[in-house]
N, C-alpha and C positions, 0 to 999 in steps of 0.2 A: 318173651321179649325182655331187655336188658338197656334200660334207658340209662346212658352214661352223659355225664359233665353236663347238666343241668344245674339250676340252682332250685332248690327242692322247699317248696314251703310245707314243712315239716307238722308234725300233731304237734307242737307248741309255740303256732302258729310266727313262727317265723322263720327267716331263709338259711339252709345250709349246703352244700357242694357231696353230693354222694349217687351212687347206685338205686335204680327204682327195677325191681325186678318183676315182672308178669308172670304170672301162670294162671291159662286159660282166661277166665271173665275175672279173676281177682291178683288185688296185690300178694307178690310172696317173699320171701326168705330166699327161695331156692325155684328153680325152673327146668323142664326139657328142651324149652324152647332159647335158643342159645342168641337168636337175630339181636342183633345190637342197632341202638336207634341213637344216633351220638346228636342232640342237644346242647354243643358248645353256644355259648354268648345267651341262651334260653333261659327261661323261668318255666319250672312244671309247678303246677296248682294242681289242686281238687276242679272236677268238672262243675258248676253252677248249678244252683238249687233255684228253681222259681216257684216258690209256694201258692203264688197269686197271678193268675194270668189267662186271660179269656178267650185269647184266639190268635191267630195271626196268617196270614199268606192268604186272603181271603176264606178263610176258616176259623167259626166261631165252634168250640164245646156244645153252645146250647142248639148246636144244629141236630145235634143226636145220631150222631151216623160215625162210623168205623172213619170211613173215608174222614171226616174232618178231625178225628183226632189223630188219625195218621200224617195228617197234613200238616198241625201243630208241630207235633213230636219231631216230623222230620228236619221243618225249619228251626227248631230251637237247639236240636242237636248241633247243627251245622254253627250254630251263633254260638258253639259251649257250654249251653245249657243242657246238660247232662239229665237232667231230673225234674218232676216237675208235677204240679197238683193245679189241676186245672177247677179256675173257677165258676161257677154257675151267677145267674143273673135273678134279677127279681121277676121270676113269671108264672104262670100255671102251672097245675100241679101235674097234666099231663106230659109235659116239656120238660119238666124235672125230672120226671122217671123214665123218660124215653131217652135223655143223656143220659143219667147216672146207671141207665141199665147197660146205654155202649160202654162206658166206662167201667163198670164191671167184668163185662165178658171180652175189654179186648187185652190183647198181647203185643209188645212191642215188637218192630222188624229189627236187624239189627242194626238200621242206620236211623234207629227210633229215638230219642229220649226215652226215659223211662218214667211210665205214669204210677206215680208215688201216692195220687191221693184225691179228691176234690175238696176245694173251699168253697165252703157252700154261704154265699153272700145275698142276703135276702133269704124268704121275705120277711125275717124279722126285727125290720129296720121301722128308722123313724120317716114322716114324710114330713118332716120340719131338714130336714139334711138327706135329701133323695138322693142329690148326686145327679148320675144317668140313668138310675133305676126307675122302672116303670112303677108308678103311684098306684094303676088301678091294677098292680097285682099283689100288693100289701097283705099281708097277715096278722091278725097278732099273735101270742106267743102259742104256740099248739105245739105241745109233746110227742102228739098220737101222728099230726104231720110229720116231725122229724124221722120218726122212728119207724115209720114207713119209708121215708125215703134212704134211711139208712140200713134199713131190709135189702133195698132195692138195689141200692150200692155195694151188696157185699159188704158192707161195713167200709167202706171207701173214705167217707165224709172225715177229711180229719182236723178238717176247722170251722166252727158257725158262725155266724156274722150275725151279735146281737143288739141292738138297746137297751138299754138298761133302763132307762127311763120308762118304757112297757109297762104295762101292768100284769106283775108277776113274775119280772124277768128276776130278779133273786134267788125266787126260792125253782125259777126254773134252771139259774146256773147251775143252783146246787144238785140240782137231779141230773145232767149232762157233762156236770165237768170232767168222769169217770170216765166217761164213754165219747168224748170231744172237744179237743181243745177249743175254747170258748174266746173270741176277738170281739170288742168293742169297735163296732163301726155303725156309720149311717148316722150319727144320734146327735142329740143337742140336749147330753146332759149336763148336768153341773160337777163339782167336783168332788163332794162327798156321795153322790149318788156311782161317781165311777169307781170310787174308793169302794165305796159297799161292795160292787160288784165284782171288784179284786180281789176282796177279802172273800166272797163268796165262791172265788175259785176259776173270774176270767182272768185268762194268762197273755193276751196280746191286745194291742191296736191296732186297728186296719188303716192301711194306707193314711199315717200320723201325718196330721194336718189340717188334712181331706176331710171335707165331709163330718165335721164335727167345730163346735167353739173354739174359736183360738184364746190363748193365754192371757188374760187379765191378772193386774196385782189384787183386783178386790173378786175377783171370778175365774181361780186361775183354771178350773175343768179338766176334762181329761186326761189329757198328756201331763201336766202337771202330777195326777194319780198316780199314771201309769209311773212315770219317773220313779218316783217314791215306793214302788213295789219293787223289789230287784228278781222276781219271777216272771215280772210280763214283757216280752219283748214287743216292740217297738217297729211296724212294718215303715219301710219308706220307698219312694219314688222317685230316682234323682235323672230325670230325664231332663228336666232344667226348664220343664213346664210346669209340673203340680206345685214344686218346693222351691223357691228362692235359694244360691246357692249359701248363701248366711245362715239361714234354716238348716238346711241340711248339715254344714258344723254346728250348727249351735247342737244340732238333735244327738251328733254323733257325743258332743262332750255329755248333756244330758241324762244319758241313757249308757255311755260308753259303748266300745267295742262290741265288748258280751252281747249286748242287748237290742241291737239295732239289726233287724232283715231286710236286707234291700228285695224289694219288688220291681217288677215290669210293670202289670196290672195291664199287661199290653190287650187289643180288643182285634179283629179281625183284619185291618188295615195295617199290621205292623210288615215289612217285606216290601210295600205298595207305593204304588204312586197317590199323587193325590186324588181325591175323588167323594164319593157319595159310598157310604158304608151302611152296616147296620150292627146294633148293640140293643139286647134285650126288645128286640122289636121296634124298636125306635132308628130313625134317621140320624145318620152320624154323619158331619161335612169333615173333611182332614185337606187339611193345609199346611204344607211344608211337613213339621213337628207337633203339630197338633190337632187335636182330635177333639171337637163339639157336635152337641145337638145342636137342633134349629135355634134357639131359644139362648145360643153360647155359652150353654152350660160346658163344661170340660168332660169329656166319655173316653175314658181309659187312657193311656199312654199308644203311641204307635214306635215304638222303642224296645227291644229285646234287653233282656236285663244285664249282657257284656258291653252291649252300648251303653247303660247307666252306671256300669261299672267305671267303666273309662271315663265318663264324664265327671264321675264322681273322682277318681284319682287327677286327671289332666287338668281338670277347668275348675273343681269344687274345692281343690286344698284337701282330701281325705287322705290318709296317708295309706298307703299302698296294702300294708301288713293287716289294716283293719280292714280294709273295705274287698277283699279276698276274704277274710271271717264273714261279714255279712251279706257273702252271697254263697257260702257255702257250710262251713259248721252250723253259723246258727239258723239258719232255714232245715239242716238237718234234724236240730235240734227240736223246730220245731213241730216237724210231719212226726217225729218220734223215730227216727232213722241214720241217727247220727252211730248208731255202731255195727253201720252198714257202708254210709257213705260221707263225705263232707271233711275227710281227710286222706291223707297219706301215709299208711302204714298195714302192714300184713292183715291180709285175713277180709279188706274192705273191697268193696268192686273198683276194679279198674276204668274210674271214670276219671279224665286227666286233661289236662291242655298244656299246650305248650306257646307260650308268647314270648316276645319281646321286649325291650328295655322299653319302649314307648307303647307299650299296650294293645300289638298289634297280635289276632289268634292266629297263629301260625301252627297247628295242629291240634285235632279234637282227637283223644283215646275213648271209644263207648262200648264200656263190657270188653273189654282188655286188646279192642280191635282199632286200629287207626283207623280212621272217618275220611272214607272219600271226598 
């Protein structure tokens, strides 16, 4: 296939007017396949990275079954989300291994996303900044846990959701950061203890904002750390529920382009009407745009991450050029896949979209195949 008069956002991440040529499942130089797909007035991108995200169309991950991550894969496809590392919940250790073992053994269809990886969120988190996660399936820091379940996983798990503040979480970075990118999330530390734990080798924040201290002049904490490392990126949610849209530029000047991944963190109600859901075994109510426990705590996004894309360029002031970076190189960047996917250039999979001057997806490419 031979995508003509497009405007191409290119590996140096900005837009120029040329040829995208296909052969088979990857971008090429050169093709057999001569079909011309003519893209005038269009924008082609890189197909969407959602590194964080726990379910959607009534299908959660922690269900553990083929059928529910086929169910994900295939709605997120359809939304642009080419790619994707579905995350886990704070619960038992049987639940754990009964996902991450579907997640090992399954294979995408090809109207599938493609499953990149798991974020494994919980359980070693704090229960001072729970969130939605379940309290009475806490852990503290266990090695011999992890490393079981990343047996389990085929080696899957490509990001853990830590606190720092634990006891022993330190010198436990230091033993996993080899073997897993290591996210600050769940926690209510302070700001040299998030600094240590940078310096010891964690390289993101989960869902920045969330679920942790916000910014003080005499306590400024995590996100302030994190800022200050130019290694850790910086997850975010611009659904226009978790982050005020002020936030969400203040984070992008912050952190810049580079370093900011936008997420979904969407939960099994994304696709749906309103109603009674469930997350981590808990009671979810969703209304309109958002998504609570009983108790009005906030439980994931019900938002696919082209929705928070858009919302972030149309309604939030992001400028277009970046906010295409943070939902595709750098989520690449961070499952460890960016010289696979997350741009446009020879040799990468044909994962691609085609929209409009107002942000409208007017064609998904998945594995070099236009998307019914």
């Amino acid at each position: 296939m031979i995508i003509k008069n497009a405007k191409v956002y290119d590996s140096d991440f900005k837009f120029s007017e040329h040829e995208v040529v296909i052969d088979g499942e990857y971008l090429s130089e050169n093709t057999s396949d001569e079909t011309v797909l003519d893209a005038k007035d269009l924008l082609l991108i890189p197909g969407f990275i959602d590194l964080h995200l726990h379910g959607a169309f009534n299908a959660d991950f922690m269900d553990g079954t083929d059928d529910a991550i086929s169910t994900i894969l295939k709605f997120e496809a359809k939304q642009g989300v080419t790619s994707v590392a579905l995350a886990s919940m704070t619960m038992g250790k049987e639940t754990l291994e009964k996902a991450f073992k579907s997640a090992a053994s399954f294979r995408p269809k090809e109207n599938e996303a493609s499953l990149e990886g798991i974020y494994m969120e919980g359980p070693f988190i704090s229960p001072n900044k729970i969130g939605a996660q379940n309290p009475k399936f806490l852990k503290p820091l266990d090695l011999d846990f992890f490393k079981t379940l990343q047996k389990v996983s085929g080696n899957l798990i490509k990001c853990l959701v830590v606190a720092p503040e634990l006891d022993g979480a330190i010198d436990f970075i230091k033993e996993v950061k080899d073997k897993v990118r290591v996210s600050l999330g769940h926690t209510n530390c302070d700001y040299q203890t998030a600094s240590s734990a940078f310096e010891a080798g964690a390289r993101e924040l989960t869902h920045t904002f969330n679920a942790m201290p916000p910014m003080l002049h005499r306590a400024p904490g995590p996100i302030v750390a994190a800022s200050e490392n130019a290694k850790v990126l910086a997850e975010l949610i611009c659904d226009g529920v978790h982050v005020n849209p002020a936030m969400v530029r203040m984070a992008f000047k912050l952190f810049s382009k580079d370093n900011i991944v936008m997420i979904s963190d969407s939960m099994m109600a994304t696709g749906l009407e309103n109603g009674t859901y469930a997350l981590g075994g808990q009671k979810v109510l969703v209304n309109e745009n958002v998504a609570t426990l009983e108790d009005g705590t906030i439980a994931g996004s019900v938002t696919n991450l082209f929705s928070c894309f858009k919302l972030a360029v149309n309604k939030m002031g992001i400028k277009l050029e970046d906010a295409i970076k943070a939902c595709t190189y750098n989520p690449a960047s961070a499952l460890n896949i960016h010289d696979k996917v997350g741009q446009i250039k020879p040799g990468f999979r044909a994962d691609l979209l085609l929209i409009d001057n107002k942000l409208n997806l007017k064609g998904v490419i998945l594995r070099g195949k236009l998307l019914k």
